[in-house]
C-alpha positions as CSV (number, residue, x, y, z in Angstrom):
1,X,0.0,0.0,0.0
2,X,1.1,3.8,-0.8
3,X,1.1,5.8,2.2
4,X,-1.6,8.5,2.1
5,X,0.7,11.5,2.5
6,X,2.2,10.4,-0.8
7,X,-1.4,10.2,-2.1
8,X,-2.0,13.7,-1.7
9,X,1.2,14.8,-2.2
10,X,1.4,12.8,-6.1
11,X,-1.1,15.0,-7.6
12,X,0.7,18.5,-6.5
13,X,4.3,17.1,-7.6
14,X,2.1,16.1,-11.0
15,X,0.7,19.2,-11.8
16,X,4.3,20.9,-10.5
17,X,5.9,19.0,-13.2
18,X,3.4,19.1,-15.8
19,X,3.0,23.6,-15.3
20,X,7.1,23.1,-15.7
21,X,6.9,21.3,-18.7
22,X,4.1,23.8,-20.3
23,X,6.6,26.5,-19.2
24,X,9.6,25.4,-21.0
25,X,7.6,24.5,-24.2
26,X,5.9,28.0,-24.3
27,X,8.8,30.1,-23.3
28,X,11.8,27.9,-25.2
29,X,10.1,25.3,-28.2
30,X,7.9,28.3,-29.3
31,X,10.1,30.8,-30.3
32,X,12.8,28.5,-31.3
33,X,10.1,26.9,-33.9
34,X,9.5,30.3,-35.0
35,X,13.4,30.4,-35.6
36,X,13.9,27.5,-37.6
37,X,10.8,28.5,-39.9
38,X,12.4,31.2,-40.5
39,X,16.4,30.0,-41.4
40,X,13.9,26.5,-43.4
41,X,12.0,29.7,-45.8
42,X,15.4,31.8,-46.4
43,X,17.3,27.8,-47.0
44,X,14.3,27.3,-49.7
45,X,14.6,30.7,-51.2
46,X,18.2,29.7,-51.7
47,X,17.5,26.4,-53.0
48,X,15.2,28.3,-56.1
49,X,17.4,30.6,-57.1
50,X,20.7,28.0,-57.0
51,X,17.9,25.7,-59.4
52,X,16.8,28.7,-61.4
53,X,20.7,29.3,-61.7
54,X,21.6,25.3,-62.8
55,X,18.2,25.7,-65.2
56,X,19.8,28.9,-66.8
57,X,23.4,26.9,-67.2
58,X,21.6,24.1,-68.8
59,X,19.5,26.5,-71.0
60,X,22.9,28.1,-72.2
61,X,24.4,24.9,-72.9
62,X,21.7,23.7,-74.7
63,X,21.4,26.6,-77.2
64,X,25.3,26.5,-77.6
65,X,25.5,23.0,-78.7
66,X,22.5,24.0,-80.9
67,X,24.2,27.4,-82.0
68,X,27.4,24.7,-83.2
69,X,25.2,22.4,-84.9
70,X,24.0,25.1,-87.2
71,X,27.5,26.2,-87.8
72,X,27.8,22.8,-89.1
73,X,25.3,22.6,-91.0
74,X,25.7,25.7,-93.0
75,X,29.7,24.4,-93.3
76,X,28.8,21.6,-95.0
77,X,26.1,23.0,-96.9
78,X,28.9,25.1,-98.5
């Protein structure tokens, strides 16, 4: 059997714990989430434009190689 001091005193220690917990997520998890939304947006801006950049590259590349093929052509149409 559980004496009955510890009976009473197990729901105060509970709720103890339990207002701690709520306190560290409101005052520390909270603001940190709002943190790392904020460095995940700025890291996926960065992502676009580094793929808008590699999409550009590739663009250029492709209309070179098709820029030499013409020159080709019209060499050995000549």
């Amino acid at each position: 059997m559980v004496n009955p001091t510890v009976r009473k005193i197990l729901p105060i220690i509970n709720f103890v714990i339990a207002t701690a917990a709520l306190g560290f997520q409101v005052s520390v998890l909270y603001p940190w989430h709002h943190q790392l939304e904020k460095r995940f947006n700025e890291m996926q801006i960065q992502q676009e434009t580094k793929l808008a950049e590699y999409h550009q590259l590739k663009m250029d590349t492709i209309k070179n190689i098709e820029q030499n093929l013409n020159k080709l052509q019209t060499n050995k149409e000549k």
